[in-house]
N, C-alpha and C positions, 0 to 999 in steps of 0.2 A: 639788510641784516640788522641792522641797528635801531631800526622801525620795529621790527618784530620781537628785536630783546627788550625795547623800551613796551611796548604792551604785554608782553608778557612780563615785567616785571608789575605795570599799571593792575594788571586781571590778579597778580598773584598779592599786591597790596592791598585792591579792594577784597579779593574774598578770606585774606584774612583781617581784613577792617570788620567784614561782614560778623566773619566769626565772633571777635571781639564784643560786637556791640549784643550778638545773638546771649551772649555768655554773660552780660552784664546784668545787677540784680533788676535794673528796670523794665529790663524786658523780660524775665525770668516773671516777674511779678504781672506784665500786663498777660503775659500765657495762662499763669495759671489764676490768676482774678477772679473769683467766683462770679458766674452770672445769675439773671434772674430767670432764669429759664434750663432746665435740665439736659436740654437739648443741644447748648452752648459749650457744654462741660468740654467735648473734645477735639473744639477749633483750634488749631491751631498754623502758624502765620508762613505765607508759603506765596510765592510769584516774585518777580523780577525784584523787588525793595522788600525784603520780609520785617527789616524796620519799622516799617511804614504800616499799621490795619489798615485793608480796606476791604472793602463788600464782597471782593472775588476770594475773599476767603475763606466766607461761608460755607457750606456743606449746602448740599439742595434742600436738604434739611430744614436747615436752619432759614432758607430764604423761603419758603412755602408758607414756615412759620409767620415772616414778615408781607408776607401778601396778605393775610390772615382782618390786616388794619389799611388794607387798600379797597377801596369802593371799583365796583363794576368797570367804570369808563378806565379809572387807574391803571387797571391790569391790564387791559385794552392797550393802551399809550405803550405802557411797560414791555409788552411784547415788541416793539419796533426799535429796541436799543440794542439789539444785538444776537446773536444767534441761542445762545445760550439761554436768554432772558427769555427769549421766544418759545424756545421749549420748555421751562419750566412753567412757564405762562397757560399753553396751550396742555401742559400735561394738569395742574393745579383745576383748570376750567373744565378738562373732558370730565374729569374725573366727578362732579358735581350732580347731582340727581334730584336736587330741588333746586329752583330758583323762584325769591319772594321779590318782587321789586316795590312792595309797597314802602311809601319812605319810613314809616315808622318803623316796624318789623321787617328786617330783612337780612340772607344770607350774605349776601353783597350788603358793603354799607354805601347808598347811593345819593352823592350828597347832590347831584345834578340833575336836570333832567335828563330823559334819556331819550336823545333823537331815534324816530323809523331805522336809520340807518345804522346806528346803533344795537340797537335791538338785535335786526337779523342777525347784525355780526355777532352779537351773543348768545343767538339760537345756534348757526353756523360753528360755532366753539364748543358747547356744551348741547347739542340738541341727541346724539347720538346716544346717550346714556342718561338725557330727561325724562323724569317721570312726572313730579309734579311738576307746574308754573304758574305762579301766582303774580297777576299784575293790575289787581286788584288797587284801586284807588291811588295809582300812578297818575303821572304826569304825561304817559304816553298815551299815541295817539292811532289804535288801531287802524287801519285802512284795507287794501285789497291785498299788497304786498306782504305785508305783516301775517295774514291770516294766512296767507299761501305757505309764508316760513314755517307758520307753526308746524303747517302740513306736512309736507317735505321735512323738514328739516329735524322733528322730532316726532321718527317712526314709533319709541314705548314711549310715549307722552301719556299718562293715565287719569291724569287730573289737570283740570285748567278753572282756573280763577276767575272771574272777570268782572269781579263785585264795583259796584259806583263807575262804570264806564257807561261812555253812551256808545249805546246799540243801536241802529235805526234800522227801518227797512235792506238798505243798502246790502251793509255791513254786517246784517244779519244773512243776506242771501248770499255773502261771501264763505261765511263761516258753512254755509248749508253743503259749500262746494269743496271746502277744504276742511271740512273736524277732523282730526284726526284719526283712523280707526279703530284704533286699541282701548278711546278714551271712554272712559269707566267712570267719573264724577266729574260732573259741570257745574259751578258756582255762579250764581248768577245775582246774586243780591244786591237789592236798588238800583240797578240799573238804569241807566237816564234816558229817557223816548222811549223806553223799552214796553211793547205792545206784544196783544197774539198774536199775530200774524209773524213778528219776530220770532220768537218762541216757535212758532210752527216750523221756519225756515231752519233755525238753526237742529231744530229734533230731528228734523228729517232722513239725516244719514246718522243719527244716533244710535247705531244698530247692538254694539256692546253699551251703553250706559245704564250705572246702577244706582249712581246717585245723582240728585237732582235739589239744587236749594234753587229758589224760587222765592226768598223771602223780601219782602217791604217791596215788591212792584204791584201798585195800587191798582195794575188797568190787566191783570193777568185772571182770566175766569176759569183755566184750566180745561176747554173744553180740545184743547187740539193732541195734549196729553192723551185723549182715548184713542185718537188715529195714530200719532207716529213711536207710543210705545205700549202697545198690547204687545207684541212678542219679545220683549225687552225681559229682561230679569231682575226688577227694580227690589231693590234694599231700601234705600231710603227717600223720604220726601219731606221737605221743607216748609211749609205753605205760611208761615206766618209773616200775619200783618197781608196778607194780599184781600184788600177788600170785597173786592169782585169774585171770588172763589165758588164758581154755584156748588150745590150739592151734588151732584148729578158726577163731577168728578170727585167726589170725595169716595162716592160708592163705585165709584170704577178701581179706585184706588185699592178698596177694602174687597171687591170680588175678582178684581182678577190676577193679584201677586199673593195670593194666597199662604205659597210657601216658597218666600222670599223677602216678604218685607218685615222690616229689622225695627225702623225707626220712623215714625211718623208727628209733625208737628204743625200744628192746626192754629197756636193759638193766634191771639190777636184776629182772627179771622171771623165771617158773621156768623151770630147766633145759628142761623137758620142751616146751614152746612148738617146738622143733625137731621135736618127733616128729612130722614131716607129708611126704608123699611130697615131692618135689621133680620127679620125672620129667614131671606132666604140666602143670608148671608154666608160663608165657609166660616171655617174656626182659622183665624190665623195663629199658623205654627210657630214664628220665630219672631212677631212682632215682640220688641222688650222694651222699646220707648215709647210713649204715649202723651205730648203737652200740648191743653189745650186752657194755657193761659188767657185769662183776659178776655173773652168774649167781645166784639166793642157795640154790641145793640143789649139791650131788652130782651129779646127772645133767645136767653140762655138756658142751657139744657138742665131739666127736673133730673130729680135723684132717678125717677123710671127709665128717662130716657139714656143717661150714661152708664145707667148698671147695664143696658140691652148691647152698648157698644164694650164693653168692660167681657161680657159673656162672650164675644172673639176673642180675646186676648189670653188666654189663660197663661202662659208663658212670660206673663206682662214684669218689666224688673225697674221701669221708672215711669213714675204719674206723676206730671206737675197739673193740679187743679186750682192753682190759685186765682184768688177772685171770680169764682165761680160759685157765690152766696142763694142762687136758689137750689142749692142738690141740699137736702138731707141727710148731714152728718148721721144724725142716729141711725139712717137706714142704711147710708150708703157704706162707710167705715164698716161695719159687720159684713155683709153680703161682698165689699171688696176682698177682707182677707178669706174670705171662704172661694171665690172666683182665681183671685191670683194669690197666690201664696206666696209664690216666689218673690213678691213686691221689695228693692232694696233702698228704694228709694223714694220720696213720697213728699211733694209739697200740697200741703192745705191752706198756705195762708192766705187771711181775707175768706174764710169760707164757712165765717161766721158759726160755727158749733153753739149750740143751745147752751152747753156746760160741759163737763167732765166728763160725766157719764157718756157723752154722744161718741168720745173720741177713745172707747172703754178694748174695742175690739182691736188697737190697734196693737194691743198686747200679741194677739195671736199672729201676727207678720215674725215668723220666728229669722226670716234673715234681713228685718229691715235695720239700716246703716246709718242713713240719712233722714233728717225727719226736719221740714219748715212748718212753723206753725207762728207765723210771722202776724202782728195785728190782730189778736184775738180782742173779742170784746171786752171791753172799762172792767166790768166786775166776774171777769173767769175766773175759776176757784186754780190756781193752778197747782197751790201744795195737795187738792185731794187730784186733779191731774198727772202729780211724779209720783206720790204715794198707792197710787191704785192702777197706772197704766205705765207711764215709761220708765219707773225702774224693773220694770218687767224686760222691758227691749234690751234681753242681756247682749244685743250685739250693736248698738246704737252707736259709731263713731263722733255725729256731729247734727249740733238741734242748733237750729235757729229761731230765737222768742224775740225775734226785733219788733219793736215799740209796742211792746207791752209792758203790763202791770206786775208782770214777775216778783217776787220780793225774795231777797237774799235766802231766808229758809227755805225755799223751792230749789233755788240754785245750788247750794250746801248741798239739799236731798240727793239732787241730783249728780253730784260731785261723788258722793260719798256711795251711791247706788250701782252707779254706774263703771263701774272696772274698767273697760274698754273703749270709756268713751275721749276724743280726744279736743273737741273745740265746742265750745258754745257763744253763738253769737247773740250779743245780750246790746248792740248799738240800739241805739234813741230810744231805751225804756225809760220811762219815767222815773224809776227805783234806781238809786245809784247803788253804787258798792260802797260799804262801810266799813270803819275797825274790825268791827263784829264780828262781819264774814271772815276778816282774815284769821282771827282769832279760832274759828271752828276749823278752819282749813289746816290749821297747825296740828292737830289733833287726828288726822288723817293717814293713813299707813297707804300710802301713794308712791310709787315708784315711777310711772310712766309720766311724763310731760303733760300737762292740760291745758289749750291757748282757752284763756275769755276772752273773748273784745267788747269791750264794755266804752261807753263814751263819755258818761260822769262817775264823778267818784266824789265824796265827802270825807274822804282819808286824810288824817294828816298827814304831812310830810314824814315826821318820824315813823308812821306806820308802814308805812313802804318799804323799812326794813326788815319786819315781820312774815313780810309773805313768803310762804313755804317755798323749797328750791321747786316742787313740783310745780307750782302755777306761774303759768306765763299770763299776764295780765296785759293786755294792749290797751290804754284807755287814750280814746278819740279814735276818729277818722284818719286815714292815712295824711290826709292833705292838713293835719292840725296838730302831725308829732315831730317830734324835736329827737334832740339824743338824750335827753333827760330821765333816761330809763321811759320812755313812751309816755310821758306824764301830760296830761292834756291843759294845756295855756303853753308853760315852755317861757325859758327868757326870752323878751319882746325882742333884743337884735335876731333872735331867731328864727318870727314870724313875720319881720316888718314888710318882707318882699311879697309873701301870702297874704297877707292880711291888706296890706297894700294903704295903712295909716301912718301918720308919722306924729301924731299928737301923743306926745307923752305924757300928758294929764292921765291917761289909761291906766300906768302902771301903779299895780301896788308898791308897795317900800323893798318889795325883794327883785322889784322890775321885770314881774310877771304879767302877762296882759290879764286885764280885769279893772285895774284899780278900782275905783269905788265900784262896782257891778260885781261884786265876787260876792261869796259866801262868808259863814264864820269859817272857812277852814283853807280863805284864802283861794279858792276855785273861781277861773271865772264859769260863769252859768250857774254854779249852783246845782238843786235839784230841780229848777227850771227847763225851759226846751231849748231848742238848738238856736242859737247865738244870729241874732240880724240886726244890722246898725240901725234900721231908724226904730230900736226898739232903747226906749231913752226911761223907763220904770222897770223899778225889781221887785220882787216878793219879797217877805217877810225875814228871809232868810237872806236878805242881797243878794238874790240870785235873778238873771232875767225871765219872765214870763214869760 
């Protein structure tokens, strides 16, 4: 009896001890505490010590939040602490419809590698409600079991990854046994061993697939594509950089997805891939991408020959032709906006135009947005260029005139022409930005934001407080800016890890890199070119050659 009044006196002291301390301003203060998270606001302190935080007092809430900064393997471990940990674990993971395991970009952050055994288990947890899965230049090691998971284990799997893996015969005849069903785009880019005969295997059960990258495998000719997807519904196809590419499937490409295919990319691939009739071609309905960058032979296509590939596309809404210097600006540019109208998108650059006049038609592209006209020739007129043709493109979002001859009154024009326009990328021209320009920019009835990135400048310092609130001015390279308002040199503790010098002779007297190698206005480079140490002379200007 005296046991039971002594505890019951013990229970009746601590749970008013309890009260006491509940009631005290320090703990009134760690309740209500603000945190850094909105989601915190309404924890409040509950189990056997309410004295005491601890983790069980989070909401599920608030602990899904904290899985958020756990990598892949973590959550894994994390599930085995307890029952409770288990389910929120297992509910956090089903819940997931992509999974990236490349270590750079990735939904999980995966600071390990990830064993076979591994894997399955997190196909096993999240395979159920997987769509995509990217494992793309991982550190994993596909085998026979791994591909059977994918099978099994993620029935709506609709996209799979597999870029920088090696593929070999083997393991491509595995894949051939388990693809998925459902799956609708295969990535396959630079694959390591990766051969036709792979490629063949793995298409084989490809029975829904509609997209296909296929880019940088040098030993891929495309011929097994005509057997294992002619009744396929293909969208899209990749081909660039596959050297071996014959023609024969390019024209398979173009006559039998008629009306389906969306997106076609050819470039880096041979010249010769053009050598295909065109006469008894279809008209593709829905094709709106079109890049057929970079050529890597001599025998690249005449203005005749891509106006006759141009005359399928009418629906066309993006052409990259850059580096493609024997077409015929003057013929081609007119005869393009009369073909596709609808064009919103348009790289030329490197594609050598005669002059002004040649690029006159591209006025008439009344919904183009985008416009590269990157490396034009030493002496292009470009102020009768903004003057006579793109302040016309009253829809023109963002041009890019990298390394060229531009000069500030072209830029101005174009500033001042253009209402809707919102970036111009003006890196490694020769013409820096000056007072000048900012001076006319002030003068400007500008509302909307404008980024330039520009990468020299001849401004002085004081001038940099001039510039209108509308222009964002980026000057340099991302890898060459500081927090200096984006000012390209920056104080030297700034770049010392970048730059990777420790000679302080460099700096000028405000401890900017350049010292003696700057300009008059304290820049290093000047309006010289882009910055290489074993360049030990300057120009006229102290700026480097």
């Amino acid at each position: 009896m005296d046991t039971k009044e002594t505890m019951g006196e013990m229970s009746d002291n601590d749970s008013s001890d309890s009260s006491v301390e509940e009631s005290t301003p320090e703990t009134d203060l760690l309740i209500e505490q603000p945190t850094h998270h909105p989601i915190f606001e309404n924890v409040t302190l509950e189990g056997r010590d309410s004295s005491r935080p601890s983790i069980h007092i989070l909401s599920d809430d608030c602990i899904y939040l904290v899985l958020e900064y756990l990598d892949v393997i973590e959550i894994m471990q994390l599930a085995t602490v307890c029952k409770r940990w288990y389910n929120l674990c297992i509910n956090k993971m089903s819940l997931v419809s992509k999974i990236e395991l490349n270590p750079t970009f990735s939904i999980f952050r995966l600071n390990r590698p990830l064993s076979q055994s591994n894997f399955i288990s997190l196909l096993g947890l999240t395979g159920q409600n997987l769509i995509q899965l990217d494992v793309s230049n991982s550190s994993l090691r596909l085998d026979w079991a791994s591909c059977k998971a994918i099978s099994e284990l993620c029935p709506r799997l609709e996209e799979l990854n597999l870029s920088k893996m090696k593929i070999n015969n083997k393991l491509a005849t595995c894949f051939s046994q388990f693809l998925p069903r459902n799956l609708k785009s295969l990535i396959l880019n630079g694959c390591v061993h990766f051969k036709e005969k792979c490629l063949e295997h793995i298409l084989r059960n490809s029975k829904e697939l509609t997209k296909l990258d296929l880019s940088y495998n040098h030993k891929i000719t495309g011929g097994c594509i005509m057997k294992q997807l002619e009744k396929n519904k293909m969208t899209h196809f990749n081909f660039t950089e596959c050297y071996r590419l014959k023609p024969i499937a390019v024209q398979f490409v173009l006559a039998n997805f008629e009306n389906t295919l969306e997106h076609l990319d050819l470039s880096l691939c041979p010249g010769n891939i053009f050598n295909i009739s065109t006469d008894q071609m279809p008209i593709l309905k829905k094709l709106k991408v079109f890049n057929v960058k970079s050529l890597v032979d001599d025998s690249q296509p005449t203005c005749d020959i891509m106006t006759n590939f141009i005359r399928l596309m009418p629906n066309l809404e993006v052409l990259d032709l850059e580096n493609n210097y024997n077409i015929d600006m003057d013929k081609f540019v007119g005869t393009l906006s009369q073909l596709c109208p609808n064009i919103r998108h348009l790289n030329l650059s490197c594609c050598m135009p005669k002059n002004a006049q040649s690029l006159s038609s591209l006025s008439l592209l009344q919904h183009l947005d985008t416009l590269h006209l990157n490396e034009l020739p030493k002496r292009f007129d470009y102020k009768e260029l903004v003057d006579s043709t793109l302040v016309h493109c009253s829809k023109l979002k963002y041009i890019s005139l990298q390394a060229s001859c531009v000069d500030d009154e072209s830029v101005f024009a174009l500033i001042a022409g253009l209402k809707n326009l919102q970036t111009i990328d003006l890196r490694s021209c020769i013409l820096p930005l000056d007072g000048t320009f900012i001076i006319l920019c002030q003068d400007l009835d500008r509302q909307e934001p404008l980024k330039v990135l520009a990468q020299d400048t001849v401004m002085q310092e004081e001038e940099f407080s001039l510039i209108p609130v509308f222009l964002h001015i980026n000057f340099g390279l991302p890898h060459f800016q500081d927090d200096y308002d984006g000012f390209f040199g920056g104080p030297y503790d700034e770049f010392e890890d970048g730059f990777g010098f420790d000679n302080v002779d460099y700096l000028d007297e405000d401890d900017f890199w350049g010292g003696a190698y700057v300009d008059e206005a304290g820049q290093f480079g000047g309006p010289g070119y882009d910055y290489h140490p074993d360049y030990q002379e300057v120009d006229e200007d102290g700026g480097w050659w």
